[in-house]
N, C-alpha and C positions, 0 to 999 in steps of 0.2 A: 439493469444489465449486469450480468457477471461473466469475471476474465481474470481466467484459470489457464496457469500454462506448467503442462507434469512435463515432465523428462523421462517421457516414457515407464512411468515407476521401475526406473535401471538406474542408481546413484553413479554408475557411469556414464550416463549419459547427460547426468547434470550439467556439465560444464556446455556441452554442444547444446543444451536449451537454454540455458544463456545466452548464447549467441544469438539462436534463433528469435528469441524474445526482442533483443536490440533492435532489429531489423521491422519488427511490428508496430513498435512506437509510433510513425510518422500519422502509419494507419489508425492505430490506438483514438491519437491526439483527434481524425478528422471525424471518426465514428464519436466519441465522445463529445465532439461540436455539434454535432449533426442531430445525436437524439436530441442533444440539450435546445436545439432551435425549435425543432420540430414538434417535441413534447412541454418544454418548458423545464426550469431547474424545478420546480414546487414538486415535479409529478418524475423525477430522474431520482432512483438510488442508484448509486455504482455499489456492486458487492467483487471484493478479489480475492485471489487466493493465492499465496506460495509466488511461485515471480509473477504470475498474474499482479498481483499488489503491485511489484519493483516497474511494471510493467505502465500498473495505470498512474502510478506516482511521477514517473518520466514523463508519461505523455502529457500531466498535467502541468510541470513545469513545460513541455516545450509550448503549451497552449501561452503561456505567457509569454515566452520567448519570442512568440507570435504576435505578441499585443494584445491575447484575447484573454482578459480578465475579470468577464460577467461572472456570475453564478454558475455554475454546471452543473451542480447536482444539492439536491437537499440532503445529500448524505453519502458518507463514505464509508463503507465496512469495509475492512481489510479484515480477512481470515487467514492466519496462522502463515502473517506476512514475510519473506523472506527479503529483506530489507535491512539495510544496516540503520543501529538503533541511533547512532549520533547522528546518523545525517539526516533520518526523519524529524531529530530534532532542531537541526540547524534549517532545514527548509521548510518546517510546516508552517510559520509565520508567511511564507512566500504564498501559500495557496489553499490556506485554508478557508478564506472568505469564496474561495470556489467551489466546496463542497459542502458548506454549512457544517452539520456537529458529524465527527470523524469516530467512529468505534474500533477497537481492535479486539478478537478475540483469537486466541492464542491456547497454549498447552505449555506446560513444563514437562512435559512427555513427549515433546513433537521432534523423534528421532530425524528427521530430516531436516528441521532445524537447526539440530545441532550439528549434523555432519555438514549443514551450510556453514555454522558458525566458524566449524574447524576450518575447512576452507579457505575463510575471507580473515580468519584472523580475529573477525569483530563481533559483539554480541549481536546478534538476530533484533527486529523489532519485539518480535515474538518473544519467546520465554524469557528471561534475565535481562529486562530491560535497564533495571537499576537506575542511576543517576542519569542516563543518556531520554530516559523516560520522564524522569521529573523534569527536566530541564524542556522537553519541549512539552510541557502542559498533558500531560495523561493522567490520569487517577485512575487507579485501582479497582473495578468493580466485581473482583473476581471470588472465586474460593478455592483451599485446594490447588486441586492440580490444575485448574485452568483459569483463563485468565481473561477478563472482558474490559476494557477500557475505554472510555471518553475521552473526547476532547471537544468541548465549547465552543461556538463562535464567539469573537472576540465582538 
């Protein structure tokens, strides 16, 4: 499955696809139960992108929030995540046993990243993860300008 949510490629319009994003979660969390029942975690990648990621990271905290704490996916690729980099690391101990080994791949060119970053104030998942990256378990598998990263199940 993959979930991509653009703000109309109009950096004005970012702030109101935020919003719009927030309101899909609910939907997000029951779609992401539902393939997982239906198809099984073995046979579920989640792939995301930009608030798509911020989008399916929420839902799977609400799936918790829920009680529902099985496996959901054998894997999680987040692309060129628009996600704040500490708190990915302060919660991915909360849900990582839900999506087995987590990938990030990113850009250190990714202009909308950075006009995300300016924004929020905080470094992105994506490029300039820095200390907020090592701290929640990512390594490096990148080159260059861009940037591919793991994370293990525990």
């Amino acid at each position: 499955m993959v979930f991509t949510w653009l703000s109309d490629g109009n950096p004005a319009d970012y702030v109101a696809g935020q919003a719009d994003r927030k309101w899909s979660v609910p939907q997000l969390a029951t779609i992401l139960r539902e393939i997982r029942d239906r198809f099984g975690p073995e046979r579920f990648v989640i792939v995301a992108h930009s608030l798509g990621s911020r989008g399916t990271l929420i839902a799977l905290e609400r799936l918790l929030l829920d009680g529902y704490s099985d496996s959901v996916a054998s894997r999680l690729i987040l692309v060129a995540p628009d996600f704040d980099a500490d708190a990915f690391g302060q919660r991915l101990p909360f849900f990582a046993h839900m999506v087995g080994n987590t990938t990030i791949y990113a850009s250190d060119n990714d202009t909308p990243l950075r006009v995300s970053e300016g924004l929020h104030g905080h470094p992105r998942l994506g490029p300039g993860r820095g200390r907020a990256g090592r701290r929640g378990g990512l390594r490096d598998r990148g080159r260059i300008s861009s940037r591919a990263l793991s994370v293990q199940r525990p």
